[in-house]
ZABA-936101 format. One record per residue (C-alpha): x, y, z; residue in one letter; chain. Coordinates in nm, 2 decimals, padded with zeros to 4 digits. Each point is the difference from the previous one (the first is absolute). Example, Ala and Ser with C-alpha at 12.3 -4.5 7.8 and 13.67 -1.06 7.14 Angstrom:
% ZABA-936101
{c1:01.23, c2:-00.45, c3:00.78, rest:A, kette:A}
{c1:00.14, c2:00.34, c3:-00.07, rest:S, kette:A}
% end
This chain:
% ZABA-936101
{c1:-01.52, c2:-03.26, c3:00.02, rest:X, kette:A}
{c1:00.33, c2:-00.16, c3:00.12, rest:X, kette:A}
{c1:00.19, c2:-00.24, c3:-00.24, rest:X, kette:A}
{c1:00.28, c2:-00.19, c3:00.09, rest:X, kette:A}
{c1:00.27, c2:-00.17, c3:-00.19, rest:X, kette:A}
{c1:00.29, c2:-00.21, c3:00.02, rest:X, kette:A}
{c1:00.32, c2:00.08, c3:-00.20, rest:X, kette:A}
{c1:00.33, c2:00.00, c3:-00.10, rest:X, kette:A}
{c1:00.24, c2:00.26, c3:-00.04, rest:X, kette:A}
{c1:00.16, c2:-00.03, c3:-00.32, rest:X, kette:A}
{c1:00.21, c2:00.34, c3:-00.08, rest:X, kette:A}
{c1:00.06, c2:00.32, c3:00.18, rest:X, kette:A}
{c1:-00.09, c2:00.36, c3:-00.14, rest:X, kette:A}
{c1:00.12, c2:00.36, c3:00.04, rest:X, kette:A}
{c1:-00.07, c2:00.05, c3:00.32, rest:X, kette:A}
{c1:00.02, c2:00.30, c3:00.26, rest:X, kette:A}
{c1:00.07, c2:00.06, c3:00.39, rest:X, kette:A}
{c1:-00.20, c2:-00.21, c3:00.19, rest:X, kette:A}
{c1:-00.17, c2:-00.21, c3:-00.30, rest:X, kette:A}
{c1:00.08, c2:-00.31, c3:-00.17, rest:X, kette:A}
{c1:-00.19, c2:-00.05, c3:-00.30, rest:X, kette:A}
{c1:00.00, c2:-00.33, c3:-00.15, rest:X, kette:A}
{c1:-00.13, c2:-00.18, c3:-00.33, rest:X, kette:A}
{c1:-00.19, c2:-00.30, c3:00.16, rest:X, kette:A}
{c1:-00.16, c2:-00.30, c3:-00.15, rest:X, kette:A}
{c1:-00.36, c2:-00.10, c3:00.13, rest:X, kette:A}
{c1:-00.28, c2:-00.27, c3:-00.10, rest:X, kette:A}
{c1:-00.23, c2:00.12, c3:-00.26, rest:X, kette:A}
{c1:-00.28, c2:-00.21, c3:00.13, rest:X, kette:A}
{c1:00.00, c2:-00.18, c3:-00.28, rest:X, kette:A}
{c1:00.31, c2:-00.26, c3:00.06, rest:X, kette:A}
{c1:00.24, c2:00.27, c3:-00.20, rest:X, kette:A}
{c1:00.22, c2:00.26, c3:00.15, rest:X, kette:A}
{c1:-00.02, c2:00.39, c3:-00.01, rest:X, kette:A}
{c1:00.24, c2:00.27, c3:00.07, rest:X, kette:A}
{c1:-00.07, c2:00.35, c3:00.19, rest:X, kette:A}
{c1:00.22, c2:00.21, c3:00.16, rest:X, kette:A}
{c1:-00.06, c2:00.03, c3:00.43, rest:X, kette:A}
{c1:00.15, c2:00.26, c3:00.22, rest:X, kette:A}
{c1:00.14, c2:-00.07, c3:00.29, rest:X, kette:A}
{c1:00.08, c2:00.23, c3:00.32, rest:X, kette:A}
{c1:00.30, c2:-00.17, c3:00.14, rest:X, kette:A}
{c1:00.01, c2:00.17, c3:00.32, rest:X, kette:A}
{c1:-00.36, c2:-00.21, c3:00.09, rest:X, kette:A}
{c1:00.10, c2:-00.31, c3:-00.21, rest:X, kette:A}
{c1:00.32, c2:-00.05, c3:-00.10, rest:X, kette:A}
{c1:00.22, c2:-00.01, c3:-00.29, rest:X, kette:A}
{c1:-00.07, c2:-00.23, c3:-00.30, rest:X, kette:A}
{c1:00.21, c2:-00.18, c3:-00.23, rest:X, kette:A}
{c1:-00.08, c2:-00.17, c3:-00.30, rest:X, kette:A}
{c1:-00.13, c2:-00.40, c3:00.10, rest:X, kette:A}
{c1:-00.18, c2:00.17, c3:00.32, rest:X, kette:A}
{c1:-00.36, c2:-00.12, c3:00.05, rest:X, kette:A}
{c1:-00.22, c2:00.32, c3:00.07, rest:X, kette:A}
{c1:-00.32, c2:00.03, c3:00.10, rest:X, kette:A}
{c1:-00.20, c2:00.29, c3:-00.20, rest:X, kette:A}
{c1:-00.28, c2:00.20, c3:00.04, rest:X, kette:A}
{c1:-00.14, c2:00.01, c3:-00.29, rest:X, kette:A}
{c1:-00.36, c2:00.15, c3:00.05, rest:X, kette:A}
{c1:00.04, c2:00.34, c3:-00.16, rest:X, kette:A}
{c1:00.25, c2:-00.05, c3:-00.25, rest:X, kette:A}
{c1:-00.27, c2:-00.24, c3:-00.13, rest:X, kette:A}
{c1:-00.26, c2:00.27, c3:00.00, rest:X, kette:A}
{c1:00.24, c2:00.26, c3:-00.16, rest:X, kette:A}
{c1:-00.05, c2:00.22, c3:00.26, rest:X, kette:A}
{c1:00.30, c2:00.26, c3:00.15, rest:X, kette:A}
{c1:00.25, c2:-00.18, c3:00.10, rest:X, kette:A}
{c1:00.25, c2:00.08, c3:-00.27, rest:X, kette:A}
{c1:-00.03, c2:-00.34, c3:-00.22, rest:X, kette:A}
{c1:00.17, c2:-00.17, c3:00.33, rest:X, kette:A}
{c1:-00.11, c2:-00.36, c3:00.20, rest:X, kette:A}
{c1:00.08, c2:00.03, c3:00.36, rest:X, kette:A}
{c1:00.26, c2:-00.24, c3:00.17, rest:X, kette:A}
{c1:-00.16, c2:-00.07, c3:00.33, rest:X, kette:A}
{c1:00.24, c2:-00.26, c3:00.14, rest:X, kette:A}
{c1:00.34, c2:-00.19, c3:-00.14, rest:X, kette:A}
{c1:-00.12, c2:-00.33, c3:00.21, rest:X, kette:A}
{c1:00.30, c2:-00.16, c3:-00.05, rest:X, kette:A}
{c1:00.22, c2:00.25, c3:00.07, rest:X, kette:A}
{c1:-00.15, c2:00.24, c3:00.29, rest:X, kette:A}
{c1:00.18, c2:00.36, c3:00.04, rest:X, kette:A}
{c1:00.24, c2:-00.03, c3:00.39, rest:X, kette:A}
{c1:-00.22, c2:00.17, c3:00.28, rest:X, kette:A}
{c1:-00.03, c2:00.40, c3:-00.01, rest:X, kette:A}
{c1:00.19, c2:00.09, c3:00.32, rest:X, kette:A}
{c1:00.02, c2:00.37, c3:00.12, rest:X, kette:A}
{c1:-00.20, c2:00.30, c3:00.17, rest:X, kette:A}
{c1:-00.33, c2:00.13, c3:-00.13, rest:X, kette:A}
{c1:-00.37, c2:-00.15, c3:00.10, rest:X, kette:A}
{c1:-00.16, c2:00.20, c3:-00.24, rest:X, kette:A}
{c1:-00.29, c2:-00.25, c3:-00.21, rest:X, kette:A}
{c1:00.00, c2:00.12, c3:-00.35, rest:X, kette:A}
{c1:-00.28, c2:-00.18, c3:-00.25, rest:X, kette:A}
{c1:-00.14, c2:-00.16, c3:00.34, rest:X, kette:A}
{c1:-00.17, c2:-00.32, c3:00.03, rest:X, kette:A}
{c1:00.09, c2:-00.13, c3:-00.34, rest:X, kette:A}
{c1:00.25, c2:-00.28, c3:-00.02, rest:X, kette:A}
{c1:00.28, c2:00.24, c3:-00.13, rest:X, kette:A}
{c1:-00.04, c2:00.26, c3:00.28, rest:X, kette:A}
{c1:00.30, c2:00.13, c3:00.05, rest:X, kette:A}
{c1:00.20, c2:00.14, c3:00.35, rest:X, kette:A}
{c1:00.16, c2:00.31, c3:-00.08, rest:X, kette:A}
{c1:00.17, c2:00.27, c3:00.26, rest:X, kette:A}
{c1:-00.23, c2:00.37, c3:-00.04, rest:X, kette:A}
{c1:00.13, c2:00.30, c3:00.06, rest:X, kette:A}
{c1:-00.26, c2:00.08, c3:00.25, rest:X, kette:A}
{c1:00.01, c2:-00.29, c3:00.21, rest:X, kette:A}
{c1:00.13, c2:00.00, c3:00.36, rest:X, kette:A}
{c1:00.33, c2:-00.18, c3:-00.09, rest:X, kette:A}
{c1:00.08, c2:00.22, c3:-00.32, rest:X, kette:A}
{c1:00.30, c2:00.22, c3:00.06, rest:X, kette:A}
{c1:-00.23, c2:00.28, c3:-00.18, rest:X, kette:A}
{c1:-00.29, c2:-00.08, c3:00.28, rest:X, kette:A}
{c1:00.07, c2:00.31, c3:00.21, rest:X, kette:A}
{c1:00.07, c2:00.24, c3:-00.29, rest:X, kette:A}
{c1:-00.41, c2:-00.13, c3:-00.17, rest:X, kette:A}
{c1:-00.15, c2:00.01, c3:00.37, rest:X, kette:A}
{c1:00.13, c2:00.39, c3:00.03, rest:X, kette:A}
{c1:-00.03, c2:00.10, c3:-00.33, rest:X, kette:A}
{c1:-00.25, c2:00.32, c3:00.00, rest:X, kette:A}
{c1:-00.11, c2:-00.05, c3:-00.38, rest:X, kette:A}
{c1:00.16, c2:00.06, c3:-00.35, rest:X, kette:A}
{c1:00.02, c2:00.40, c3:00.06, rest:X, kette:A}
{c1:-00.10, c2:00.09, c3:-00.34, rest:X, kette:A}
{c1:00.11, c2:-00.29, c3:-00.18, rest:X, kette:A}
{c1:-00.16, c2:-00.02, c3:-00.35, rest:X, kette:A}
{c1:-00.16, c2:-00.37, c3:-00.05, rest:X, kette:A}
{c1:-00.10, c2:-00.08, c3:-00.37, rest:X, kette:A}
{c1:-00.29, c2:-00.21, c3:-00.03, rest:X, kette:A}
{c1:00.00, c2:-00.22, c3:-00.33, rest:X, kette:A}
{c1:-00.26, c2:-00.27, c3:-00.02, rest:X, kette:A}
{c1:00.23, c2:-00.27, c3:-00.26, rest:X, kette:A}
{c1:00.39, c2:-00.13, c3:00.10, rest:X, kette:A}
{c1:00.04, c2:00.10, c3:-00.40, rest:X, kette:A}
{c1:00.01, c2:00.40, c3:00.09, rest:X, kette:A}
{c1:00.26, c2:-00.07, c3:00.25, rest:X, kette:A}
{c1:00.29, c2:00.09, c3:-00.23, rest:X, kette:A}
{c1:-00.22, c2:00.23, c3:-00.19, rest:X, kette:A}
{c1:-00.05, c2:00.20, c3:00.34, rest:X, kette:A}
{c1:00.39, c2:-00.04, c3:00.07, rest:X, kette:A}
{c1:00.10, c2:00.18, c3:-00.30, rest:X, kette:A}
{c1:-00.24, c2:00.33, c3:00.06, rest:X, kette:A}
{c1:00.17, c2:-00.01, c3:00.32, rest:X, kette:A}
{c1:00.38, c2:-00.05, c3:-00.09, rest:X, kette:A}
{c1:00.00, c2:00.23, c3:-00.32, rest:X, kette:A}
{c1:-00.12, c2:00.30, c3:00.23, rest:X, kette:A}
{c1:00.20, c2:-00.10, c3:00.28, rest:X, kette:A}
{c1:00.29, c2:-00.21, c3:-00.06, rest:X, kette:A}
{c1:00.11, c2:-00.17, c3:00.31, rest:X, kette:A}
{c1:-00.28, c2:00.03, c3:00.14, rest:X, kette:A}
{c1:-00.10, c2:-00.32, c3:00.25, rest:X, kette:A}
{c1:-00.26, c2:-00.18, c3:-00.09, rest:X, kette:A}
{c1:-00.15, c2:-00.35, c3:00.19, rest:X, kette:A}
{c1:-00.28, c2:-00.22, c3:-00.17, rest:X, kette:A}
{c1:-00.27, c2:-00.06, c3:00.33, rest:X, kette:A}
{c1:-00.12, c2:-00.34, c3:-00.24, rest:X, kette:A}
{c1:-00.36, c2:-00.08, c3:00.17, rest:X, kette:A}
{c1:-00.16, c2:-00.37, c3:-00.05, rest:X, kette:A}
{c1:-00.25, c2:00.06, c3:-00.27, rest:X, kette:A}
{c1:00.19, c2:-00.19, c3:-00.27, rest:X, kette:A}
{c1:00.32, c2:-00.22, c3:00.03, rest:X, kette:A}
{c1:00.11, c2:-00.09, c3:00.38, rest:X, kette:A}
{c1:00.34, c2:-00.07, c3:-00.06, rest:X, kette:A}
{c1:00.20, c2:00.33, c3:-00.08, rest:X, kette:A}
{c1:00.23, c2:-00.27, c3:-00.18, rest:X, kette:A}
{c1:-00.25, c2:-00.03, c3:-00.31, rest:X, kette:A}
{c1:00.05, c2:00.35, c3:-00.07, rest:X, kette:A}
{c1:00.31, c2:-00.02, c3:-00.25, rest:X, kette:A}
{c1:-00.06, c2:00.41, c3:-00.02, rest:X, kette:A}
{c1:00.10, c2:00.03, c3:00.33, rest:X, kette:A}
{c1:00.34, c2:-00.15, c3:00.01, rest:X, kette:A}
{c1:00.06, c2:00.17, c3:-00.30, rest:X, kette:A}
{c1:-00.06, c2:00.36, c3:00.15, rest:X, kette:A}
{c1:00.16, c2:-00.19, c3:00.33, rest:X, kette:A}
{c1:00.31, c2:-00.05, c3:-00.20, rest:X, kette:A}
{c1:00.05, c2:00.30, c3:-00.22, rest:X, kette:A}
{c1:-00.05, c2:00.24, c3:00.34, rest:X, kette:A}
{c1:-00.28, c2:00.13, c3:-00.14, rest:X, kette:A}
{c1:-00.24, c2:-00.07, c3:00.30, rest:X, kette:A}
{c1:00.11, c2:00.00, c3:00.36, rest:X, kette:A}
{c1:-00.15, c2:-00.30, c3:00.13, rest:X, kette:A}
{c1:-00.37, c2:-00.22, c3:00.03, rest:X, kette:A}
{c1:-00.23, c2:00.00, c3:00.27, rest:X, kette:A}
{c1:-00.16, c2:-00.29, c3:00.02, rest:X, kette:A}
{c1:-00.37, c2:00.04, c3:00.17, rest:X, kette:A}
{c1:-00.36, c2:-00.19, c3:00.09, rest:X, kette:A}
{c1:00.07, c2:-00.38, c3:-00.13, rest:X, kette:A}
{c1:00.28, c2:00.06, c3:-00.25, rest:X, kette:A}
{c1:00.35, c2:-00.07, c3:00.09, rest:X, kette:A}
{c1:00.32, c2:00.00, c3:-00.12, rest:X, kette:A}
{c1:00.10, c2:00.38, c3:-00.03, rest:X, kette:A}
{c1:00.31, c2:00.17, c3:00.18, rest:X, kette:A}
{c1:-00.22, c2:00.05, c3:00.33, rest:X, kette:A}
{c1:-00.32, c2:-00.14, c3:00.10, rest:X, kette:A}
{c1:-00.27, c2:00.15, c3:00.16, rest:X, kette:A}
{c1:-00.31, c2:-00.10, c3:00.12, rest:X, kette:A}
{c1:-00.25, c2:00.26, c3:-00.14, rest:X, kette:A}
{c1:00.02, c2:00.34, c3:-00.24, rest:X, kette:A}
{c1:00.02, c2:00.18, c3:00.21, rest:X, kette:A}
{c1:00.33, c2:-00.12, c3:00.22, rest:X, kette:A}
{c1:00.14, c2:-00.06, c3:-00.39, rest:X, kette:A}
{c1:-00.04, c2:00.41, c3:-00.06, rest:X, kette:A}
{c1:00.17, c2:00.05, c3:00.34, rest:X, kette:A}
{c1:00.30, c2:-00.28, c3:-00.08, rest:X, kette:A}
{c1:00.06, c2:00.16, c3:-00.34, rest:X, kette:A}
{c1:00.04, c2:00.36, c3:00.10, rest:X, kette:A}
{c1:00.20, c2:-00.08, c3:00.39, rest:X, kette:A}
{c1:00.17, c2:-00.30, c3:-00.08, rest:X, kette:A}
{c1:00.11, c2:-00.01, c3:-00.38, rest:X, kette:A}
{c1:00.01, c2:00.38, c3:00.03, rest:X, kette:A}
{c1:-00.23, c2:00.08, c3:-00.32, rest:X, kette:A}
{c1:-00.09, c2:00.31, c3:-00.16, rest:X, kette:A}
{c1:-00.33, c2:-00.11, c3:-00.12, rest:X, kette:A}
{c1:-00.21, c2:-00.34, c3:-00.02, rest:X, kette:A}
{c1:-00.13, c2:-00.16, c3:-00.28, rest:X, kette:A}
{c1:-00.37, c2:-00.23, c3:00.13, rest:X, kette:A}
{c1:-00.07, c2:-00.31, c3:-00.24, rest:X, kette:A}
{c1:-00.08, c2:-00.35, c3:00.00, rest:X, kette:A}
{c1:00.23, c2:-00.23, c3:-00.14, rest:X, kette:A}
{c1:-00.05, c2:-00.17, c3:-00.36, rest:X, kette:A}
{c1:-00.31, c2:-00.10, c3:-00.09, rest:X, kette:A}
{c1:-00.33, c2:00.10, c3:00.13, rest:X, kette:A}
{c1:-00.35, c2:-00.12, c3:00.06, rest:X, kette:A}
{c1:-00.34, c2:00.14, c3:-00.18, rest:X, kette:A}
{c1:-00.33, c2:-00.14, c3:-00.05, rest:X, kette:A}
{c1:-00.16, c2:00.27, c3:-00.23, rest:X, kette:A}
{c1:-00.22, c2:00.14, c3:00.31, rest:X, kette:A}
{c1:00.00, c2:00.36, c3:00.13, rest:X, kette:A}
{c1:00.17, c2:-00.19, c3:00.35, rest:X, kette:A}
{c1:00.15, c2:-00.29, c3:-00.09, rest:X, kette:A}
{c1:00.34, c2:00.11, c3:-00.06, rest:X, kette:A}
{c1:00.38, c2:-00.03, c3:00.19, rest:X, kette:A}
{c1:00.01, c2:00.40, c3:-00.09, rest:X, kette:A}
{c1:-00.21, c2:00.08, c3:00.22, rest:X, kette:A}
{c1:00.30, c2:00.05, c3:00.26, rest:X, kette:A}
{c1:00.12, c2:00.27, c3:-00.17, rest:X, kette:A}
{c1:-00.29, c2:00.22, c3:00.16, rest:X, kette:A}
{c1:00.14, c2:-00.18, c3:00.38, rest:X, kette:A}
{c1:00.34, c2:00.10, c3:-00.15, rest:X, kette:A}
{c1:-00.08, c2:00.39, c3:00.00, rest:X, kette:A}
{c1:-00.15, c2:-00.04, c3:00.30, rest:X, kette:A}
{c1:00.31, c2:-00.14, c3:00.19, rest:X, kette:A}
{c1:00.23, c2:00.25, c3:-00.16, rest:X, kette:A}
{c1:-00.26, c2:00.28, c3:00.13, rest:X, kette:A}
{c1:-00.06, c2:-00.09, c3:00.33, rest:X, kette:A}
{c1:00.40, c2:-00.09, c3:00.06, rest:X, kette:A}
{c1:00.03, c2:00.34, c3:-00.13, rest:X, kette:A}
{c1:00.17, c2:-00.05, c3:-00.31, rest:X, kette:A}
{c1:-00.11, c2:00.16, c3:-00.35, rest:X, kette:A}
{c1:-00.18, c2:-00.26, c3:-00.21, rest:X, kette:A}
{c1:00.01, c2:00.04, c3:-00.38, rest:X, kette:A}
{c1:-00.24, c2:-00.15, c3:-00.16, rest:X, kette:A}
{c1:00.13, c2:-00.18, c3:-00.38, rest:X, kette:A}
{c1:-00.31, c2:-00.04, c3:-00.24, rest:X, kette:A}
{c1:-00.05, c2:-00.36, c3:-00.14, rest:X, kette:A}
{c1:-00.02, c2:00.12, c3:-00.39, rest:X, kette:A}
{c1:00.03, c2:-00.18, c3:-00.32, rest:X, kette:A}
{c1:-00.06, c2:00.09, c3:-00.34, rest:X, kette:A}
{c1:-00.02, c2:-00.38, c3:-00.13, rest:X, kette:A}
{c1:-00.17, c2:-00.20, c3:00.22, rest:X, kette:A}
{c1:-00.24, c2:-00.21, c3:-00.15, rest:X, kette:A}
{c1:-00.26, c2:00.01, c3:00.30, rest:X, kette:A}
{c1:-00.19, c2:00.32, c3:00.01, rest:X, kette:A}
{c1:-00.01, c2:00.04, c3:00.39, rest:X, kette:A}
{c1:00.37, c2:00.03, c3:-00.03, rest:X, kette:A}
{c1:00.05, c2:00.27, c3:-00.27, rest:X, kette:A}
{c1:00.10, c2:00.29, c3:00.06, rest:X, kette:A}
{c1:-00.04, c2:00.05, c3:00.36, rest:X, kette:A}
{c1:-00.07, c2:-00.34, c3:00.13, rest:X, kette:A}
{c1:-00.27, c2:-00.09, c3:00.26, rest:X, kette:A}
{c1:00.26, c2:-00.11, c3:00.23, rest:X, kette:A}
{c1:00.13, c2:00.34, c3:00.05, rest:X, kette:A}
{c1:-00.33, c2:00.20, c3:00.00, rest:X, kette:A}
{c1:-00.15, c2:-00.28, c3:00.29, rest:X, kette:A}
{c1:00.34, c2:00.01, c3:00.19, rest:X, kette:A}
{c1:00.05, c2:00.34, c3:00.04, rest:X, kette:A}
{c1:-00.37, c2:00.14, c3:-00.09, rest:X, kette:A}
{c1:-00.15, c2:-00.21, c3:00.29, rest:X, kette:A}
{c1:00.23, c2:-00.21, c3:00.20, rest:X, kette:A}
{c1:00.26, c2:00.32, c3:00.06, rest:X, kette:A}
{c1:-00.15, c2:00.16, c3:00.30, rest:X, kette:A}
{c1:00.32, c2:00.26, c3:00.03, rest:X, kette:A}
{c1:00.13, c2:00.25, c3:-00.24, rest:X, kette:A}
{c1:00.26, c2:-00.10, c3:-00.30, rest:X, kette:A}
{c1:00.15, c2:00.12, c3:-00.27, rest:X, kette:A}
{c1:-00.13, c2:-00.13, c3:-00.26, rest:X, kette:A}
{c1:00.19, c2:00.02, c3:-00.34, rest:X, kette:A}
{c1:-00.11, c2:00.09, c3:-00.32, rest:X, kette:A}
{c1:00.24, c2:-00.04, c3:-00.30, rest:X, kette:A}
{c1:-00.02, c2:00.25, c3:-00.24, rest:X, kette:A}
{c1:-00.06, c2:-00.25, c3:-00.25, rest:X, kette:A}
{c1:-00.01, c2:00.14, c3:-00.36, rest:X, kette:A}
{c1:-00.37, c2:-00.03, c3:-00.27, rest:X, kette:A}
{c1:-00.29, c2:-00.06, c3:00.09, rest:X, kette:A}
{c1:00.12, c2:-00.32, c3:00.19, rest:X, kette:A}
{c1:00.15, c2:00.23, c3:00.25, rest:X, kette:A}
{c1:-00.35, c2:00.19, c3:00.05, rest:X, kette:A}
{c1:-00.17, c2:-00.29, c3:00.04, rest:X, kette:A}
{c1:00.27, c2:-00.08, c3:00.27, rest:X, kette:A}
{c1:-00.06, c2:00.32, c3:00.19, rest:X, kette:A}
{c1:-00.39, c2:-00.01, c3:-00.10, rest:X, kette:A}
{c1:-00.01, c2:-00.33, c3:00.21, rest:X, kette:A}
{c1:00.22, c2:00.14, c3:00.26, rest:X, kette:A}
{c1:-00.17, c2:00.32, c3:00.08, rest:X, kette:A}
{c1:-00.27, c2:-00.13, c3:00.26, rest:X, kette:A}
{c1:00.31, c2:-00.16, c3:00.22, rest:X, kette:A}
{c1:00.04, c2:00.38, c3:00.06, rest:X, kette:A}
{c1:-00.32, c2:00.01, c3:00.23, rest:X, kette:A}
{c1:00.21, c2:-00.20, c3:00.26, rest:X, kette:A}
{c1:00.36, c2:00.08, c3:-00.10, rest:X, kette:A}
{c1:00.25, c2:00.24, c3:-00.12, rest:X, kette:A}
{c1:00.07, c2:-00.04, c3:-00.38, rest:X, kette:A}
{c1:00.34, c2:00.09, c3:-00.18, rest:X, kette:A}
{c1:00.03, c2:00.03, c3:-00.33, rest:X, kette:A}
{c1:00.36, c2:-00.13, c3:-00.13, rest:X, kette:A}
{c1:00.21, c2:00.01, c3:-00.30, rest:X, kette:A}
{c1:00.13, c2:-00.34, c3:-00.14, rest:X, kette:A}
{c1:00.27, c2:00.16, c3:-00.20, rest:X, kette:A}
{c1:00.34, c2:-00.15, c3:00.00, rest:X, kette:A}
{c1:-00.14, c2:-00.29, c3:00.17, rest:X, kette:A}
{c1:-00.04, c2:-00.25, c3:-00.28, rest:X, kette:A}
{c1:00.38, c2:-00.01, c3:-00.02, rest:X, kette:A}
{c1:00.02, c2:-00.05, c3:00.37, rest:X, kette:A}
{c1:-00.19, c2:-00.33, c3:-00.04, rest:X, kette:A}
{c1:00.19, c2:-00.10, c3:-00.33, rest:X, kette:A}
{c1:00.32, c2:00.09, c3:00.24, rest:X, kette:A}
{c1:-00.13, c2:-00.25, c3:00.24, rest:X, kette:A}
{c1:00.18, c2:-00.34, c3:00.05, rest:X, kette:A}
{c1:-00.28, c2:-00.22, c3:00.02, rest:X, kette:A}
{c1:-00.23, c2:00.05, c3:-00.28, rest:X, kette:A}
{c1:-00.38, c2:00.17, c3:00.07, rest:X, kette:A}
{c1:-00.27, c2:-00.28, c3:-00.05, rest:X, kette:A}
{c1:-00.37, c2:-00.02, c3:00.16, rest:X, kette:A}
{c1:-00.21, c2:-00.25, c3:-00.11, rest:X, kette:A}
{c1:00.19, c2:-00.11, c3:-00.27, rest:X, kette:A}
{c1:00.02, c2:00.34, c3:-00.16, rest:X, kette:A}
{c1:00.32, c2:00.17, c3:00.00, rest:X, kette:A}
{c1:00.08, c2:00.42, c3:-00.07, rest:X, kette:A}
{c1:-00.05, c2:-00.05, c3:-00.35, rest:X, kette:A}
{c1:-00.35, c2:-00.14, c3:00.04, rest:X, kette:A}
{c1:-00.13, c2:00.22, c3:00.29, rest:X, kette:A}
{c1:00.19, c2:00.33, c3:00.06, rest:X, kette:A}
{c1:-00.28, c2:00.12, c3:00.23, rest:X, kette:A}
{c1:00.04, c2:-00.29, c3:00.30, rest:X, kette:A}
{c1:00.37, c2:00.11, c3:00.04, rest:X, kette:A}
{c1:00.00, c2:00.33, c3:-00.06, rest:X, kette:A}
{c1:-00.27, c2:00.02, c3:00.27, rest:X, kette:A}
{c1:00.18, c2:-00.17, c3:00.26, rest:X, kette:A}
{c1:00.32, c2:00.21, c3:-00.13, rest:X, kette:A}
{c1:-00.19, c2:00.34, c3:00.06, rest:X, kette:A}
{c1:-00.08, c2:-00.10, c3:00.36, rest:X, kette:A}
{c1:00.40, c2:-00.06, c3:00.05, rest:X, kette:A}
{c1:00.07, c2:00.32, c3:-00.14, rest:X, kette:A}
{c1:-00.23, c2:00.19, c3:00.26, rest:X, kette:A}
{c1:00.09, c2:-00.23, c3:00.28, rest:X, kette:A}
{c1:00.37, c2:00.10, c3:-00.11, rest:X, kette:A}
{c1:-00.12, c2:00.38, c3:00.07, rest:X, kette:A}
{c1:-00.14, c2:-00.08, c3:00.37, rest:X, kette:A}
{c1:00.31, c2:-00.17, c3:00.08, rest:X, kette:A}
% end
């Protein structure tokens, strides 16, 4: 379902690098007005200001489906954004009226085209797998409070959000030097380098930003249908597979979560035991926190038969809970933050902390 609507910008919100957000007004179908709030990416449509017409997407923000309580501005039709002039004929979100033309690191033009065409492979490179964008940070403290310093790049895949922009947790770490840079990969776009697959992504972190270790998600959001298949985490399994056969070291970050109201997704969730149970064809690491109770048993109870196909490593989450309260974004996945459910950061955590010991 696509709906479409014509409004007005009446106020400008907080905003962040690369996003306007507006308070718009809109018909309510019913010869009265109503107000939501629309995102807009202004490097596709432009900058609004308040009296702006807009044109909105409206579709799943109607629906109350992921896309973070936001309309869409698809076009300012009075007011169109001056011509994008420069190098890149990259086609990111292809086909669709806002596709956009972006320069990638592996294309024959790129000044980093001769370093991706002879790179070898990510000699040793450990790749953290994590199925939501929400374990992003949670990964990035395991890493940085073993191994301060240490360089780490987001390789953001296109399972959830395609513009990198809509991640406010990534200009955040971005900002505070916390995380060396973005790959953008697949259909999304918008991250400090794009590339056209995984795999070239893995190879543009470690030999063009220089990076110590990789963190694989999708960006926010992500899709599910409550079948064994029918989910975006799927690619997590492709994920460990491109960090294999590029010969890096994948790590493998358990989806776990002690407050979930869905029983597929507590404790271990289904997403992680298809991904890396069935759709991993090489070896990982796969993570097991050394949650505490009988919660944490469970965890490792549902975790054991990943052990027919991979290596498993029990880790501590000690200290770590004050590396994410030390964090400068604050932990939230699904609406839950720490305080609600420990287990789906201190998962992602504990595979940071053993990446931070392959490094």
């Amino acid at each position: 379902m696509i709906r479409w609507r014509r409004g007005e910008v009446r106020e400008l919100l907080p905003s962040w690098p690369g996003v306007r957000v507006c308070l718009t007004a809109v018909g309510d179908g019913a010869g009265g007005e109503a107000q939501c709030r629309a995102i807009a990416y202004t490097g596709l449509v432009g900058d609004p200001r308040p009296g702006d017409t807009v044109l909105l997407n409206t579709g799943a923000l109607d629906l109350g489906l992921g896309t973070g309580g936001y309309a869409m501005v698809v076009a300012l039709p009075d007011r169109l954004p001056p011509d994008r002039e420069g190098p890149g004929h990259l086609v990111k979100a292809r086909y669709t009226p806002l596709q956009a033309l972006v320069e990638g690191a592996d294309e024959q033009d790129s000044p980093h085209h001769a370093t991706l065409r002879d790179a070898a492979g990510l000699a040793g490179m450990p790749v953290v797998v994590a199925d939501l964008h929400s374990s992003l940070p949670a990964v990035l403290a395991g890493v940085l409070h073993e191994r301060p310093g240490a360089r780490v790049v987001n390789v953001m895949t296109d399972g959830g959000a395609l513009p990198a922009a809509f991640s406010r947790t990534l200009g955040v770490l971005r900002e505070e030097g916390l995380l060396a840079g973005c790959v953008t990969t697949g259909q999304a776009f918008g991250g400090d380098l794009e590339a056209v697959t995984v795999h070239s992504g893995l190879l543009a972190a470690r030999h063009v930003l220089g990076a110590d270790a990789a963190v694989v998600c999708q960006g926010p959001g992500n899709l599910g249908t409550g079948t064994p298949w029918g989910f975006s985490g799927v690619s997590c399994g492709e994920a460990v597979n491109a960090a294999a056969v590029l010969d890096g070291h994948p790590v493998a970050a358990l989806r776990v979560s002690e407050a979930d109201p869905r029983p597929r997704h507590r404790g271990v969730s289904h997403h992680s035991l298809t991904a890396y149970g069935r759709v991993a064809l090489a070896r990982a690491d796969v993570v097991v926190p050394l949650l505490p109770g009988v919660f944490g048993e469970r965890v490792r109870a549902q975790a054991a038969p990943l052990g027919a196909r991979h290596t498993l490593v029990d880790v501590g989450v000690e200290g770590l809970e004050e590396a994410l309260l030390a964090l400068p974004v604050k932990p939230s996945t699904m609406g839950r933050g720490l305080e609600e459910d420990r287990a789906a950061f201190l998962s992602a955590a504990a595979a940071g902390r053993h990446c931070a010991a392959l490094i």
